[in-house]
N, CA, C and O atoms as a GROMACS GRO file, in nm:
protein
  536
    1UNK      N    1   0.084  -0.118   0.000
    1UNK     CA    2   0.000   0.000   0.000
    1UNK      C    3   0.089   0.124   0.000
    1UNK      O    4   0.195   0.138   0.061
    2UNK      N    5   0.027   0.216  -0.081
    2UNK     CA    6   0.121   0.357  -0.076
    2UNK      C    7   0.061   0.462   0.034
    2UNK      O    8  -0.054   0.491   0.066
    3UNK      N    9   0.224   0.519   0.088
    3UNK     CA   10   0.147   0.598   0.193
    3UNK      C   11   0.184   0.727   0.144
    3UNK      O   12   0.295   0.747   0.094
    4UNK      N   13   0.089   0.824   0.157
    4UNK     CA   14   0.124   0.968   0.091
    4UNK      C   15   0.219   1.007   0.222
    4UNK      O   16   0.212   0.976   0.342
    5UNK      N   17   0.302   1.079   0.152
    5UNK     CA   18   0.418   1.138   0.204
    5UNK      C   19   0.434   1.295   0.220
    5UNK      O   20   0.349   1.362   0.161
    6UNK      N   21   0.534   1.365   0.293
    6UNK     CA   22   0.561   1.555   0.252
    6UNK      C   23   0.700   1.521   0.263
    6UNK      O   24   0.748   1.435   0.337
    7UNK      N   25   0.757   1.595   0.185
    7UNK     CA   26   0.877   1.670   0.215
    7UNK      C   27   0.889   1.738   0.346
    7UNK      O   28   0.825   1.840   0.370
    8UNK      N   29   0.976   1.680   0.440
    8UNK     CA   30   0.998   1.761   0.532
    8UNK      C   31   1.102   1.879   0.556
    8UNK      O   32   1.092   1.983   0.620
    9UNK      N   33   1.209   1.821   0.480
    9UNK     CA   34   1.310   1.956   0.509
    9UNK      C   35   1.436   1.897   0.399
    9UNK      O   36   1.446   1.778   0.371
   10UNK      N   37   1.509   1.982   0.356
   10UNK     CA   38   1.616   1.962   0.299
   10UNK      C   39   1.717   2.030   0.395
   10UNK      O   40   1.702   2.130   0.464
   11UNK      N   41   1.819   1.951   0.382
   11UNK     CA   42   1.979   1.975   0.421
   11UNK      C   43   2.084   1.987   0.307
   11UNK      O   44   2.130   1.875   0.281
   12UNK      N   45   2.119   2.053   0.257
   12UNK     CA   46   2.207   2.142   0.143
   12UNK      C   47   2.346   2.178   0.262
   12UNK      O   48   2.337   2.258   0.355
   13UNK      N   49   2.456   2.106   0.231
   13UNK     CA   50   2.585   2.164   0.295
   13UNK      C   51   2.686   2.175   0.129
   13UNK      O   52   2.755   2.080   0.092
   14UNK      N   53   2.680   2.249   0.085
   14UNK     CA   54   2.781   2.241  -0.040
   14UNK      C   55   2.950   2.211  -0.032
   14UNK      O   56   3.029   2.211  -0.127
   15UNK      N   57   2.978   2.187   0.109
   15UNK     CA   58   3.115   2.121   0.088
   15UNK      C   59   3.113   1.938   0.100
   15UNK      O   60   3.208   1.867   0.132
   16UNK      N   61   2.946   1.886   0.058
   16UNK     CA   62   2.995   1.767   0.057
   16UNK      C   63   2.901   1.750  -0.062
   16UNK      O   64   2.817   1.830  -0.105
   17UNK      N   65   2.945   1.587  -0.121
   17UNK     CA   66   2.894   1.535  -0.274
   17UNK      C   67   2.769   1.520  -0.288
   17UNK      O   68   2.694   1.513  -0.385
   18UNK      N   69   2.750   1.512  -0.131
   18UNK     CA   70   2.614   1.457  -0.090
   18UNK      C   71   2.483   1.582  -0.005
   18UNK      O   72   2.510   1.687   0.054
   19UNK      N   73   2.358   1.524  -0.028
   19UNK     CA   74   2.311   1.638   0.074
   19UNK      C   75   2.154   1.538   0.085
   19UNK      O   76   2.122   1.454   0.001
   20UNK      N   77   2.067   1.576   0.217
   20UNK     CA   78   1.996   1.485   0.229
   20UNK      C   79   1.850   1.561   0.260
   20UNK      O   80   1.834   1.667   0.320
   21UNK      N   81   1.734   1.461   0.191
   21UNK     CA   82   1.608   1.557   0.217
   21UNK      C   83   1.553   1.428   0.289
   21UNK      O   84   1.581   1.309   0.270
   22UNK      N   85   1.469   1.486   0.376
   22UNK     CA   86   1.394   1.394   0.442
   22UNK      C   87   1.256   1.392   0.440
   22UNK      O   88   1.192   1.495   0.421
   23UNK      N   89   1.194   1.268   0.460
   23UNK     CA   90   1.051   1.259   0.433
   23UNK      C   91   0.949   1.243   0.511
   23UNK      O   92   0.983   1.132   0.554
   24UNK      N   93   0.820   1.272   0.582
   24UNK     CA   94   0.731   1.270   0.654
   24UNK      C   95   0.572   1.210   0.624
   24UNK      O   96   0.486   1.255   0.549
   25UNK      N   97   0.570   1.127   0.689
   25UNK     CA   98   0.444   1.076   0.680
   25UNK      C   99   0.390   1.162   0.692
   25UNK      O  100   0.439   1.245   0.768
   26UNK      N  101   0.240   1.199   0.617
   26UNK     CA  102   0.115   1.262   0.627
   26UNK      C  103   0.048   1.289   0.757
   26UNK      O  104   0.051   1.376   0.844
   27UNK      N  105  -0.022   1.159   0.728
   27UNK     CA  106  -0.078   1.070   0.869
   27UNK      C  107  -0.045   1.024   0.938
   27UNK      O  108  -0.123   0.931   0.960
   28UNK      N  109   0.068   1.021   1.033
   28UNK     CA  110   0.107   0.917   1.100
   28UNK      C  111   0.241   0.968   1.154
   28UNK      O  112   0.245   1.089   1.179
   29UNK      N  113   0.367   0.887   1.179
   29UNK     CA  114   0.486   0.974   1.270
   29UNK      C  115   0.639   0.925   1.183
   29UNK      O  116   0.748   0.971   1.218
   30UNK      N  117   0.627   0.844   1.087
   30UNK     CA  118   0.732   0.809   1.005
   30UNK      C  119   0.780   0.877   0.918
   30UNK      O  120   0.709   0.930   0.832
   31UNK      N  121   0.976   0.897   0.923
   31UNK     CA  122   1.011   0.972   0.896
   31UNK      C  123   1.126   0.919   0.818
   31UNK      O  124   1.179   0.820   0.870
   32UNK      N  125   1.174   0.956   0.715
   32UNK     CA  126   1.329   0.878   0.732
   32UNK      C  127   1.428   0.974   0.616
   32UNK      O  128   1.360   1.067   0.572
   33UNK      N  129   1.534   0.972   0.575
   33UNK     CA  130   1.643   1.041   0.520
   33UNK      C  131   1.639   0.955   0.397
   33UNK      O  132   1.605   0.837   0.398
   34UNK      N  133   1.691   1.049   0.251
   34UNK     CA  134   1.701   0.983   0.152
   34UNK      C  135   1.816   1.098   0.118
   34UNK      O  136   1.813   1.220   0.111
   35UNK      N  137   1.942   0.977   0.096
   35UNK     CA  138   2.078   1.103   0.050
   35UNK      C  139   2.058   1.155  -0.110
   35UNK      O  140   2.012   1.066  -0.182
   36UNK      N  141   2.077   1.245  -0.158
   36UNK     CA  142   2.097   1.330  -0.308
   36UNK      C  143   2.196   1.373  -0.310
   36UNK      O  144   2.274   1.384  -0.215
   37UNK      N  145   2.215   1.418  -0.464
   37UNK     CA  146   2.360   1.476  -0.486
   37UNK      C  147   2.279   1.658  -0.490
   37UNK      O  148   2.164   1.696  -0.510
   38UNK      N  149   2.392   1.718  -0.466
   38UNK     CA  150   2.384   1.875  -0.494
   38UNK      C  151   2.318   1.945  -0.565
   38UNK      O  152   2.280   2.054  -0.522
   39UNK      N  153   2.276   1.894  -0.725
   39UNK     CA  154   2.217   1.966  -0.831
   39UNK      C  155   2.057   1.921  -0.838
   39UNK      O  156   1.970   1.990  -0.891
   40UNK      N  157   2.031   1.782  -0.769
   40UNK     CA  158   1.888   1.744  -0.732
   40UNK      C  159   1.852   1.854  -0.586
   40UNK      O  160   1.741   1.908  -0.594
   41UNK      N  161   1.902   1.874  -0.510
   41UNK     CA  162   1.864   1.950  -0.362
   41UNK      C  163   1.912   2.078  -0.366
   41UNK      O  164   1.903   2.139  -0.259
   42UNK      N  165   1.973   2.151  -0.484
   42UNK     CA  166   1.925   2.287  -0.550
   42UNK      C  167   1.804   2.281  -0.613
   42UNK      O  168   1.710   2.358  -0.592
   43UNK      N  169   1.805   2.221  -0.664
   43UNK     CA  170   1.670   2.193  -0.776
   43UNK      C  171   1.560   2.218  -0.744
   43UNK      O  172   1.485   2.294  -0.806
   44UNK      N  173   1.515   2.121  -0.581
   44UNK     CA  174   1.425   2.098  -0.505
   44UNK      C  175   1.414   2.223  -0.404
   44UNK      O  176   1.303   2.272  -0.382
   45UNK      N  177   1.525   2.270  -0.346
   45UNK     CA  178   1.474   2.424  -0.250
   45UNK      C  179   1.501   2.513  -0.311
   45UNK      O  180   1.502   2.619  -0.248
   46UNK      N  181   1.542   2.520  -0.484
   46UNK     CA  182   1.478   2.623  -0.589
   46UNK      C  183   1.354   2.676  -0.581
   46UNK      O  184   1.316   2.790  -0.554
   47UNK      N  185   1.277   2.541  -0.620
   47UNK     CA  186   1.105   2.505  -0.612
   47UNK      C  187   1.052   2.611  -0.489
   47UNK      O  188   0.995   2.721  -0.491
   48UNK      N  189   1.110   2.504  -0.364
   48UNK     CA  190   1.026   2.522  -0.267
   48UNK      C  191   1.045   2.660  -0.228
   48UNK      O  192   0.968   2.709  -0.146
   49UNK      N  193   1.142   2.731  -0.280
   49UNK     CA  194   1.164   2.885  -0.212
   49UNK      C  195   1.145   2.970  -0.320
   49UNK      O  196   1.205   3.077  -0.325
   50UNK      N  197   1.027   2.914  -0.455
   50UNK     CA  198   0.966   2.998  -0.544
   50UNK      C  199   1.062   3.070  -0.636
   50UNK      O  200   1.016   3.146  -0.721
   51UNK      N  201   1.226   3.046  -0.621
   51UNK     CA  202   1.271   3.144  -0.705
   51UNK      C  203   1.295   3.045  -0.847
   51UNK      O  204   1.339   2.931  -0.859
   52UNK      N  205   1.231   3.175  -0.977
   52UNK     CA  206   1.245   3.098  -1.109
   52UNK      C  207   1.366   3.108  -1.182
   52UNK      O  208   1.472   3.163  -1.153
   53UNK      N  209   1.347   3.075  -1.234
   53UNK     CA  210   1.471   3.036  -1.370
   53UNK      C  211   1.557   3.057  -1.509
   53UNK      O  212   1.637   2.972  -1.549
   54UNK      N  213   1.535   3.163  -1.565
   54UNK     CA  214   1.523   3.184  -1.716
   54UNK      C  215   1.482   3.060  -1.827
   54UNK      O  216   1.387   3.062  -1.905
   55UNK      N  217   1.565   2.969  -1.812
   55UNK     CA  218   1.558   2.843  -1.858
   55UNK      C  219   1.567   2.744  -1.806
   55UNK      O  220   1.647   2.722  -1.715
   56UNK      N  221   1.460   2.636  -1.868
   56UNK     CA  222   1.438   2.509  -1.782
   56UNK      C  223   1.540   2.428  -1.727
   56UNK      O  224   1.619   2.390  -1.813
   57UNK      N  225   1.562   2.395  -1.630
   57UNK     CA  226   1.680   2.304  -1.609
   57UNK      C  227   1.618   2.198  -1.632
   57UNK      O  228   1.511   2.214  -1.691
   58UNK      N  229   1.664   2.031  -1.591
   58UNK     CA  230   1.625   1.916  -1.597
   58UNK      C  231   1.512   1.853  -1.589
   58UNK      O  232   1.461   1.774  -1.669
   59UNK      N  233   1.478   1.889  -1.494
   59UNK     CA  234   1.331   1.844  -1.405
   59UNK      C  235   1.202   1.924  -1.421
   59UNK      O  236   1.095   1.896  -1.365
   60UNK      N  237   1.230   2.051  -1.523
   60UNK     CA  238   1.133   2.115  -1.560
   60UNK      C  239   1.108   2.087  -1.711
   60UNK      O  240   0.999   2.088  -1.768
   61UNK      N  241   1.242   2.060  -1.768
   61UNK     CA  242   1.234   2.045  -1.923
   61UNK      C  243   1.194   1.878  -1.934
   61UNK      O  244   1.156   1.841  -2.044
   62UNK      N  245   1.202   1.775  -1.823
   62UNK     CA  246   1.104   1.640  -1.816
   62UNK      C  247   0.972   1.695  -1.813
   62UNK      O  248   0.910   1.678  -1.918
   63UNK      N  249   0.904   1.763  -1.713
   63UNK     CA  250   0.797   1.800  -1.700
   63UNK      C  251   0.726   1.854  -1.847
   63UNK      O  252   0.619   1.816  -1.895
   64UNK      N  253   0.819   1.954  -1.898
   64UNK     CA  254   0.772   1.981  -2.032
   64UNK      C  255   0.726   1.928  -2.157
   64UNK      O  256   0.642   1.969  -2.237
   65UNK      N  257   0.824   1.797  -2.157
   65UNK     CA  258   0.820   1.718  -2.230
   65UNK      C  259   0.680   1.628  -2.199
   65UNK      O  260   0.584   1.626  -2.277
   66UNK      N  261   0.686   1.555  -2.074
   66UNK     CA  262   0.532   1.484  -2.080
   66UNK      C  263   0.425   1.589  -2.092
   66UNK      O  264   0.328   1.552  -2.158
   67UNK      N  265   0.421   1.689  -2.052
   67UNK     CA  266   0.314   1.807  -2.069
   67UNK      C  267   0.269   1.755  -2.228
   67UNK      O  268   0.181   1.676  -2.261
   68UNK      N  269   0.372   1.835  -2.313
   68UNK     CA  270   0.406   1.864  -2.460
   68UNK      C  271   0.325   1.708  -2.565
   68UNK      O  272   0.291   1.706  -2.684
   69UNK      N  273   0.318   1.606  -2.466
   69UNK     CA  274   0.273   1.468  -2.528
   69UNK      C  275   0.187   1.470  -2.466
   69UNK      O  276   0.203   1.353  -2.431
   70UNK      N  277   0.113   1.494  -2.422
   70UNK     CA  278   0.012   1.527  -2.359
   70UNK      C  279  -0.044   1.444  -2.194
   70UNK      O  280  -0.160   1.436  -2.152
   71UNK      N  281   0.050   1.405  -2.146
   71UNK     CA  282   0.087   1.349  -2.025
   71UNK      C  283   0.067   1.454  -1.950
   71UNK      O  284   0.070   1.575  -1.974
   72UNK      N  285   0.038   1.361  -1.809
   72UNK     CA  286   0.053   1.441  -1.702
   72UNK      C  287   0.087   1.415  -1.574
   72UNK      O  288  -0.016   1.381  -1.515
   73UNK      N  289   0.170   1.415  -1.510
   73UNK     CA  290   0.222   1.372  -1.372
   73UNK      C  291   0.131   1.337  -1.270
   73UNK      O  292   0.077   1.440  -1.230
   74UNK      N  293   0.108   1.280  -1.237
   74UNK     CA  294   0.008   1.278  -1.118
   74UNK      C  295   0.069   1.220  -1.004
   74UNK      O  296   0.006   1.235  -0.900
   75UNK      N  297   0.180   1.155  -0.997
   75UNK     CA  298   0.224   1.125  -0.815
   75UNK      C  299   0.394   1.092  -0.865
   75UNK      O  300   0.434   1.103  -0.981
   76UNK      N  301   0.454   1.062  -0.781
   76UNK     CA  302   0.580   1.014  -0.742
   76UNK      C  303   0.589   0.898  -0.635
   76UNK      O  304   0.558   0.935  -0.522
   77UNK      N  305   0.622   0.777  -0.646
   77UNK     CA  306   0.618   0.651  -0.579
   77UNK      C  307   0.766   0.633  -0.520
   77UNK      O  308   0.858   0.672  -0.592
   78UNK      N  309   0.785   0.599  -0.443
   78UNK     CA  310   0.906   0.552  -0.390
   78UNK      C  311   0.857   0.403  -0.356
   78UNK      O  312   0.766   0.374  -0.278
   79UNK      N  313   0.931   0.325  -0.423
   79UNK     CA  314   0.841   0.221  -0.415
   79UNK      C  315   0.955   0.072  -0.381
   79UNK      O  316   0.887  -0.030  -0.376
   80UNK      N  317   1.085   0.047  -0.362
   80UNK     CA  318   1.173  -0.034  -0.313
   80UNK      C  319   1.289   0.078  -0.278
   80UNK      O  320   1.319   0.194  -0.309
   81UNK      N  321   1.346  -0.052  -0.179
   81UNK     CA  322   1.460  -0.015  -0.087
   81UNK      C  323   1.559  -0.124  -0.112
   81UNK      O  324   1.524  -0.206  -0.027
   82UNK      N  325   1.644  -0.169  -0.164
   82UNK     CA  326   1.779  -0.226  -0.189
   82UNK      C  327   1.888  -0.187  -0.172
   82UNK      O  328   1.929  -0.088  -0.233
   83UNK      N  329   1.956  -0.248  -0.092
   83UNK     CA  330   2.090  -0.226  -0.046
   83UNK      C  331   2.088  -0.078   0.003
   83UNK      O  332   2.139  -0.014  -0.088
   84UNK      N  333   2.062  -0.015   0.078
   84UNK     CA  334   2.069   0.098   0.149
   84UNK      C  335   2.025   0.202  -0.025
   84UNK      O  336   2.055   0.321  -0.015
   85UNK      N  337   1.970   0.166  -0.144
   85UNK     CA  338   1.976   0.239  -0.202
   85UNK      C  339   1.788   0.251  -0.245
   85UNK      O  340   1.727   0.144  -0.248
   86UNK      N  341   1.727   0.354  -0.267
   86UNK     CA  342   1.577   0.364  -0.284
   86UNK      C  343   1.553   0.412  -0.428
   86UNK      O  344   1.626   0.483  -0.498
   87UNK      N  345   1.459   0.369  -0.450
   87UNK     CA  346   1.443   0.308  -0.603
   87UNK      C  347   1.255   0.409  -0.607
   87UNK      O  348   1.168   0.412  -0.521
   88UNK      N  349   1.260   0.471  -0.734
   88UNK     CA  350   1.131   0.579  -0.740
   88UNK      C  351   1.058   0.507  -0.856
   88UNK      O  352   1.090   0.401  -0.909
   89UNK      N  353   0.955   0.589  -0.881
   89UNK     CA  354   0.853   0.590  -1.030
   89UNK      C  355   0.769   0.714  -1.041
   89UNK      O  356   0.687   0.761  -0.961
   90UNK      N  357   0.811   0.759  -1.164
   90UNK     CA  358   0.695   0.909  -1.173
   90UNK      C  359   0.529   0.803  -1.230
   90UNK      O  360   0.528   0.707  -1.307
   91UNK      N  361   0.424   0.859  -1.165
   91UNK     CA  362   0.350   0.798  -1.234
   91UNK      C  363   0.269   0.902  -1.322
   91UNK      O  364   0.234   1.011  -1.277
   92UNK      N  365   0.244   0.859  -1.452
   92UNK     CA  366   0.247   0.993  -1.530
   92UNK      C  367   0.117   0.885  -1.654
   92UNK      O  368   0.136   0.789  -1.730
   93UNK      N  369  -0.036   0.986  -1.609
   93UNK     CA  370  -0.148   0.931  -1.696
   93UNK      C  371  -0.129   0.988  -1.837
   93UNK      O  372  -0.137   1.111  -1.844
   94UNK      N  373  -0.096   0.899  -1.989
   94UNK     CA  374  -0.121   0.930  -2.084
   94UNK      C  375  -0.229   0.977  -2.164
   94UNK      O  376  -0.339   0.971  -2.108
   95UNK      N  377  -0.227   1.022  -2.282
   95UNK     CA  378  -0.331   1.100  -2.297
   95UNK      C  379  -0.482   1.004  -2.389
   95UNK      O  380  -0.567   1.047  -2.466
   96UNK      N  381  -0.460   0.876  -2.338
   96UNK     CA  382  -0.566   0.809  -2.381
   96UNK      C  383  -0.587   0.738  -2.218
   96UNK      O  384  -0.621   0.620  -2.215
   97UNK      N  385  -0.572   0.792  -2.122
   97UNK     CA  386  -0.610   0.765  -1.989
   97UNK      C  387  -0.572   0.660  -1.940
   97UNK      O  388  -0.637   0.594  -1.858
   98UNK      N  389  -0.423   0.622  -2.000
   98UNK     CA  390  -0.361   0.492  -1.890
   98UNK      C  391  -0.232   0.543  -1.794
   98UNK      O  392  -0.142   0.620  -1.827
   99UNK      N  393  -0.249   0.489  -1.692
   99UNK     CA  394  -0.148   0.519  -1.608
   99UNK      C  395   0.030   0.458  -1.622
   99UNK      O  396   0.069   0.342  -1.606
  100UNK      N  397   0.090   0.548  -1.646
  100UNK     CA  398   0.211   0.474  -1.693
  100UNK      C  399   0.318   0.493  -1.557
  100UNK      O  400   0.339   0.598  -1.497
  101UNK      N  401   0.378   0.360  -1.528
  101UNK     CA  402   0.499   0.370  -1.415
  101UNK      C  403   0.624   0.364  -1.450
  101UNK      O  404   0.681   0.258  -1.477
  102UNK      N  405   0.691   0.504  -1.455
  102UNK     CA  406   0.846   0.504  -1.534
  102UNK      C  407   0.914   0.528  -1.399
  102UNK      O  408   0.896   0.611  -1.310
  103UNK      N  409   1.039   0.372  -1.425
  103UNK     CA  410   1.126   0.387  -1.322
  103UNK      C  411   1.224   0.518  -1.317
  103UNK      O  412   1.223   0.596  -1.412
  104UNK      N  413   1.284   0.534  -1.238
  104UNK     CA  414   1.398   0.702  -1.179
  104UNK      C  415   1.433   0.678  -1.054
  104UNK      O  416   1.399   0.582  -0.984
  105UNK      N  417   1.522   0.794  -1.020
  105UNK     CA  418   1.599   0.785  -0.911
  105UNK      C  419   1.523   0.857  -0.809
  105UNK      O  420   1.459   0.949  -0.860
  106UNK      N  421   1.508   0.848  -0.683
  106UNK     CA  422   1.375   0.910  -0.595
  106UNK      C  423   1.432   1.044  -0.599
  106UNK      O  424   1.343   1.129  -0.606
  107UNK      N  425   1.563   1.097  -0.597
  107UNK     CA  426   1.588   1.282  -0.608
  107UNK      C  427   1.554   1.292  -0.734
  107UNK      O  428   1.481   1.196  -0.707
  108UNK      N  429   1.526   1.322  -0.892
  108UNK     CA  430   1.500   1.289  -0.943
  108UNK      C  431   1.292   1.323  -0.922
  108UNK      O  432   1.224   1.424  -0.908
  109UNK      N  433   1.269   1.207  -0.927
  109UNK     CA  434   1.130   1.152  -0.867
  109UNK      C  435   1.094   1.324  -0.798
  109UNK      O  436   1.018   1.412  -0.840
  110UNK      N  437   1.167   1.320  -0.701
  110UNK     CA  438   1.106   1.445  -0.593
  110UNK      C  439   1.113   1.577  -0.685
  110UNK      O  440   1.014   1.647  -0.707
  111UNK      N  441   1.245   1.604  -0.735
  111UNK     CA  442   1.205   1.700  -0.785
  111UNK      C  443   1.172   1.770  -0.861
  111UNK      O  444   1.185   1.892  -0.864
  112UNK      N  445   1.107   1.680  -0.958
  112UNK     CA  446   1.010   1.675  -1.024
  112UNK      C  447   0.808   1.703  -0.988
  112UNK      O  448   0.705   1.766  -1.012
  113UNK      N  449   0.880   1.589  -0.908
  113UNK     CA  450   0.704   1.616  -0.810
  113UNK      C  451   0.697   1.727  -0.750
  113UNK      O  452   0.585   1.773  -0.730
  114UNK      N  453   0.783   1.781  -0.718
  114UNK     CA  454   0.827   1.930  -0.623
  114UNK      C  455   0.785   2.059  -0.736
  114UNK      O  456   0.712   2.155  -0.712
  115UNK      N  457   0.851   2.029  -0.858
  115UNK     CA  458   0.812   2.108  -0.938
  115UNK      C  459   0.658   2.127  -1.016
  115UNK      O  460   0.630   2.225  -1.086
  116UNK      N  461   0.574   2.023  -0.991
  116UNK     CA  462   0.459   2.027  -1.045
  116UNK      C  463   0.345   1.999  -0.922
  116UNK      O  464   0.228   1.964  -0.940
  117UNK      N  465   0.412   2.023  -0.794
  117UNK     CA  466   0.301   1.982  -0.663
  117UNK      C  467   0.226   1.891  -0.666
  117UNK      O  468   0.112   1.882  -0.622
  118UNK      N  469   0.298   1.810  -0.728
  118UNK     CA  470   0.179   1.613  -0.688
  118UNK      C  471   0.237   1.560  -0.582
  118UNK      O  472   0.335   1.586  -0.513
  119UNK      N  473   0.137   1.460  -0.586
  119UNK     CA  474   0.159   1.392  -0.461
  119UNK      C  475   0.231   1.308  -0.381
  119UNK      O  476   0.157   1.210  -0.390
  120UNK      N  477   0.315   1.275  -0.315
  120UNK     CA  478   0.421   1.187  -0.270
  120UNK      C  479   0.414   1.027  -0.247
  120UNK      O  480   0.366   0.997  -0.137
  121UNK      N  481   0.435   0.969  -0.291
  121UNK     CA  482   0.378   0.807  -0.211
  121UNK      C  483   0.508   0.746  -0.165
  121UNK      O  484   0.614   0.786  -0.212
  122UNK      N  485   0.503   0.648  -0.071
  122UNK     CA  486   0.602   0.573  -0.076
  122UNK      C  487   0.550   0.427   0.012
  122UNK      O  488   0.497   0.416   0.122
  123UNK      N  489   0.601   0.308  -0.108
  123UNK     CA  490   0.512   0.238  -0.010
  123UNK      C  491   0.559   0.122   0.094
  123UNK      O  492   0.672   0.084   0.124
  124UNK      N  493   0.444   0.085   0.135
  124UNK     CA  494   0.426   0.083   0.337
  124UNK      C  495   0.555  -0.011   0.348
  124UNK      O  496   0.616   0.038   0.443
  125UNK      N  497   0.625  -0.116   0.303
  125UNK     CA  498   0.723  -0.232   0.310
  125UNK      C  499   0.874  -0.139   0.311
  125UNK      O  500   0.959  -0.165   0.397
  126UNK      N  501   0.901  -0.007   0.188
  126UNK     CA  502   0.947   0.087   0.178
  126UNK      C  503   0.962   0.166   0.344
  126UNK      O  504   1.065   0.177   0.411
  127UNK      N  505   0.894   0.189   0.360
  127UNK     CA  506   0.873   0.271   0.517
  127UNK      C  507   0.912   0.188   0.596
  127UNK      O  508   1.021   0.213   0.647
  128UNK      N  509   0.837   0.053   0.641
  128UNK     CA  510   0.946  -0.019   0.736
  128UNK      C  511   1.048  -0.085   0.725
  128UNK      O  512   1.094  -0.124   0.832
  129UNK      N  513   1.113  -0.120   0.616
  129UNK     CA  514   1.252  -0.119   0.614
  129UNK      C  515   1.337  -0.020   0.612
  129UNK      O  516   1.452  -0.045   0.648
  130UNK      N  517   1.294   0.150   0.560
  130UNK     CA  518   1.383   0.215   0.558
  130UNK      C  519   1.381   0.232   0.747
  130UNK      O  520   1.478   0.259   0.817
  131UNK      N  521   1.281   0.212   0.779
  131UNK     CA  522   1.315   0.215   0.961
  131UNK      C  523   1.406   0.124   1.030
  131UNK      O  524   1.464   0.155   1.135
  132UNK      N  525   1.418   0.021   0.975
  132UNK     CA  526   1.527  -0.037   1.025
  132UNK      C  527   1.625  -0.054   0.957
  132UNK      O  528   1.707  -0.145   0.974
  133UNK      N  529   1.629   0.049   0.853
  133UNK     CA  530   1.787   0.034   0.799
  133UNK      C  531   1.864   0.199   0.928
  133UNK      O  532   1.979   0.228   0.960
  134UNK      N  533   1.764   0.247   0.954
  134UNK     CA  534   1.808   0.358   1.067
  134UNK      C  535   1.930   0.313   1.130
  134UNK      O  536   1.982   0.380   1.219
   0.00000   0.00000   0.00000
C-alpha cells in the first residue's frame, strides 16, 4: 500500500557530494532520510523557495516534455529499498487515460514532483525497512 508522504526539510551543505532531504508521513509519525547529490537538492529548495529560472533546467524540461505529449504527472512513488539504495517511479497518466509507471531515481522523482506539486507516495514495506535500515 502507498502511503502519501511531505517533504519535510532539505539539508544542502555544499562542501559535501552529498546532501539529504527527508521525508514525513502525512498521517502518522514516520520519517526517514534519503541522501541526493547537490544539483537534485538545488533543484528541489529552488522550487520550494519559489525562485524561477530563465531556462528550464532538468526536471522542468522532463515536465515539459510529458506536458508537450500530452501526459501528465500525477504522483511520485518511492516504491523499493535495496541495499541501502531507494528506487522511485513518476506515475504519469497518458493522454488516452492509462497510467504509466516510469522507473527514476527518488531525487530525481522528488524534484520533479516538487516542481509540479503532486503527490508523494512511498510504499508501506518501503517505510518499514527504511526504519530499520536507521
Amino acid at each position: 500500500m502507498a502511503v502519501p508522504m511531505e517533504l519535510s526539510r532539505i539539508l544542502i551543505r555544499e562542501d559535501n557530494d552529498y546532501q539529504i532531504i527527508e521525508l514525513r508521513e502525512i498521517e502518522g509519525d514516520r520519517t526517514f532520510p534519503i541522501v541526493i547529490g547537490l544539483p537534485e537538492a538545488q533543484a528541489i529548495e529552488r522550487r520550494l523557495q519559489g525562485i524561477e529560472i530563465k531556462r528550464p533546467l532538468t526536471h522542468e524540461l522532463l515536465a515539459n516534455i510529458i506536458e508537450a505529449f500530452g501526459g501528465e504527472l500525477e504522483s511520485i512513488t518511492i516504491n523499493d529499498l535495496s541495499d541501502h539504495t531507494f528506487f522511485a517511479q513518476l506515475n504519469i497518466r497518458d493522454p488516452n487515460a492509462r497510467l504509466m509507471d516510469i522507473d527514476c531515481r527518488p531525487s530525481d522523482a522528488i524534484a520533479l514532483g516538487i516542481s509540479r506539486a503532486v503527490p508523494i507516495f512511498v510504499e508501506d514495506h518501503v517505510l518499514d525497512e527504511a526504519q530499520t535500515d536507521l
